[in-house]
C-alpha positions, -999 to 999 in steps of 0.1 A, spaced: 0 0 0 18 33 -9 13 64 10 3 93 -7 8 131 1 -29 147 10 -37 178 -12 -33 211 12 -71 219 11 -75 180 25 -48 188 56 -66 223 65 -97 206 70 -84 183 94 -65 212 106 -95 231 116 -115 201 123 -87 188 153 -84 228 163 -126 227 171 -121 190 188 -94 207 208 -115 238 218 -140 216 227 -118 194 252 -105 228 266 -141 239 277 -155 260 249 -189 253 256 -200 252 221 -176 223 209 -175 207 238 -203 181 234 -184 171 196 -151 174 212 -143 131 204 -159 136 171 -142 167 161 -108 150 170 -120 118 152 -133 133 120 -103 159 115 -79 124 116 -103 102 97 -102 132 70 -59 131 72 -62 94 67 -76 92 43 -59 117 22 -30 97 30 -48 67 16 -69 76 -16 -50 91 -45 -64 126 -56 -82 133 -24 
């Protein structure tokens, strides 16, 4: 399986997405009740531009 470089819009989504999971575990009452999902989503994103070619 060969790794593959994500596309830059793919990395500042997870970016932003682990940014709102982290808010959300600091107490930003907003995020804080998606906190694990942010986090989860925003590395399931990275994945899988790592994974899928052109993504």
């Amino acid at each position: 399986m060969k790794i593959n470089l994500p596309k830059k819009s793919t990395f500042y989504i997870s970016l932003v997405l682990a940014v709102l999971g982290l808010l959300g575990a600091l107490g930003v009452s907003f995020f804080a009740g998606f906190a694990f999902w942010l986090l989860f989503a925003g590395y399931a994103v990275l994945v899988a531009g790592l994974f899928l070619k052109g993504f």
